[in-house]
N, C-alpha and C positions, 0 to 999 in steps of 0.2 A: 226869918224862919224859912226852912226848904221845909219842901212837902213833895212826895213821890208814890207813888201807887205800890201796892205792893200784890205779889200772888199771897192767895188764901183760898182754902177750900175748905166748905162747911160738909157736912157728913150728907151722904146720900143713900136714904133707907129701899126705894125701886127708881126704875127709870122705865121708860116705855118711849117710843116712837110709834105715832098716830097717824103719823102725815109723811110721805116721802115724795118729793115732788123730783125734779129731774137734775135741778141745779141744789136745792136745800130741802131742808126736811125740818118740821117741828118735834121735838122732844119735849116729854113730861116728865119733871124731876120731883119725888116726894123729899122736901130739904127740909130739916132738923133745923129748927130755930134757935137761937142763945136762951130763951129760957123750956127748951125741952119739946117742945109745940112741932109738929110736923103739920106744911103745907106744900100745896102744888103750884111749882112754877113752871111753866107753858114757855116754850123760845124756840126762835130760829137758827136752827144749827146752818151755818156757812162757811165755805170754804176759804174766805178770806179776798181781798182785793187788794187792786195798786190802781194808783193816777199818778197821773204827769202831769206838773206846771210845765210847761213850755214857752220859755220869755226868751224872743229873738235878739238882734243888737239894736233892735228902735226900739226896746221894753216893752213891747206887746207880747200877749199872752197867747197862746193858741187853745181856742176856746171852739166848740162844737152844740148843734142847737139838734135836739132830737125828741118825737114825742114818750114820754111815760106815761102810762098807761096807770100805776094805782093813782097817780093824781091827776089826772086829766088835766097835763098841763107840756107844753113845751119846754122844754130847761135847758138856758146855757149851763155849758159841761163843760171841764176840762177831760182831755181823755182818759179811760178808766178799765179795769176790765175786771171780772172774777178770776182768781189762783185756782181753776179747776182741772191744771193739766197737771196729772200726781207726779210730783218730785220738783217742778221746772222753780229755778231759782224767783224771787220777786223781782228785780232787777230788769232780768230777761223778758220776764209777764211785760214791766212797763216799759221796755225798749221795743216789744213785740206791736203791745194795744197803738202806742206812736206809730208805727210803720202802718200797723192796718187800718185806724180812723183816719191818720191824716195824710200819711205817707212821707212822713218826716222822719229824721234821727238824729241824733244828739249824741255831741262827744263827750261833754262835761254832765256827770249826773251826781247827786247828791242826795242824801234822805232828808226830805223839810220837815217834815212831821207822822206821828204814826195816831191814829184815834182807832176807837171803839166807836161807832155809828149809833147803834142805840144800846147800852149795855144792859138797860133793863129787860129787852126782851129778844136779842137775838147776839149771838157770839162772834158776829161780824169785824173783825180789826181789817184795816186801811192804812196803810202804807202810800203818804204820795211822796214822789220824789220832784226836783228841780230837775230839770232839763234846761241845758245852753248849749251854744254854739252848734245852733240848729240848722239843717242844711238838708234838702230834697234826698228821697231815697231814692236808690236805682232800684230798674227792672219795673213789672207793670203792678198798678195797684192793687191791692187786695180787694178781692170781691165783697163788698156788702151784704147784709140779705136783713129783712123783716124790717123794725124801726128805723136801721141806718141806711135804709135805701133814700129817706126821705131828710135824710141829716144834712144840716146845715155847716160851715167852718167857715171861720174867721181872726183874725188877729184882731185883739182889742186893747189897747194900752193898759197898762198896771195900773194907774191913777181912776183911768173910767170904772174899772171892774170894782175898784175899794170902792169908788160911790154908790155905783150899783147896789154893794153887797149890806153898806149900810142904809140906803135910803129902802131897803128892802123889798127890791127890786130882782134879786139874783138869788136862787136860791139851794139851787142845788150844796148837796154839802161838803164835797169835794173841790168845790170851786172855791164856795168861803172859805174855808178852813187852809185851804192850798194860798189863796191871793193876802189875808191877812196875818198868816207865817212868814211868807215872802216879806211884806212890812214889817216886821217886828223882827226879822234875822238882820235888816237892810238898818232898823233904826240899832241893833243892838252891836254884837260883834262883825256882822259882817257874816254875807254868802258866805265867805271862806272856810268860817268856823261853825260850817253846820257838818253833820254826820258825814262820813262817806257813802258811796251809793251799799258797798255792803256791809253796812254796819248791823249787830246783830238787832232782831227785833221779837222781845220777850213779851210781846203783845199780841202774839199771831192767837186765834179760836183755841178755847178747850178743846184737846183731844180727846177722846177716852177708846 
């Protein structure tokens, strides 16, 4: 049996924005139920994101440690960033976030996977992409500022991070989602046969 997601859109009787903050904003949608019932659903409207796996030619990952602040926790990362610059390709976004966390760049890129982060409650799609034949960028590095003045980077082999991620150790969601794609492209057809870097992605946030 295939199974595949599909667009669908239930009726929308108001909307309202309560909350606008500087990167997203909450929206109130009153949605019409299937049997006729109107209720309020509450979400985070967002602009969308990209991450990069980054796996050098010893199979290590380039991974980055940085603190968050809603969980008051440190989290290995793969590099990531929000789509808030209006128009810039996603591609670009994650060839750009590589240059400015790590100061890397990649000749070979491909899409490994696209998710919704949490779909119940915010319109967030994530794009990460594979990155290889990874090699130092020129000119000087991109300035930091706020949590990633205190960030950490590191290569960590493919096989450590899978342990990590299931002995549940690693949490971040861009990393899991990013390191056991890489596994399941590598047990299936092969890097080869995964997306191109610009293949199209019908997953990006409700517009309206």
């Amino acid at each position: 049996m295939t199974i595949k997601d599909s667009a669908e859109e239930w009726e929308v009787r108001g909307s309202s924005t309560p909350f606008v903050g500087n990167k997203t904003s909450v929206r109130t949608d009153d949605v019409v139920m299937p049997d006729g019932s109107v209720v309020h659903r509450d979400y985070q409207v967002h602009p969308g994101s990209v991450a990069v796996l980054a796996v050098d030619d010893q199979d290590r990952v380039l991974v980055l440690r940085q603190y968050r602040h809603p969980v008051r926790q440190k989290l290995w990362e793969i590099p990531a960033g929000l789509l808030d610059v209006p128009g810039e390709n996603p591609l670009h976004a994650a060839q750009r976030e590589l240059y400015e966390e790590a100061h890397v760049k990649a000749e070979d890129w491909r899409v490994l996977t696209d998710v919704y982060t949490t779909p119940g409650g915010c319109d967030e799609a994530v794009r990460v992409f594979l990155a290889r034949d990874l090699s130092e960028a020129e000119g000087q590095r991109f300035e930091v500022e706020d949590e990633e003045v205190d960030m950490e980077l590191a290569r960590v082999p493919v096989d450590e991070l899978v342990r990590g991620v299931l002995a549940g150790e690693l949490h971040n969601n861009c990393l899991v989602v990013g390191v056991l794609s890489l596994v399941a492209a590598r047990s299936g057809d092969g890097v080869e046969a995964l997306r191109p870097a610009e293949a199209p992605w019908p997953a990006r946030p409700f517009e309206s």
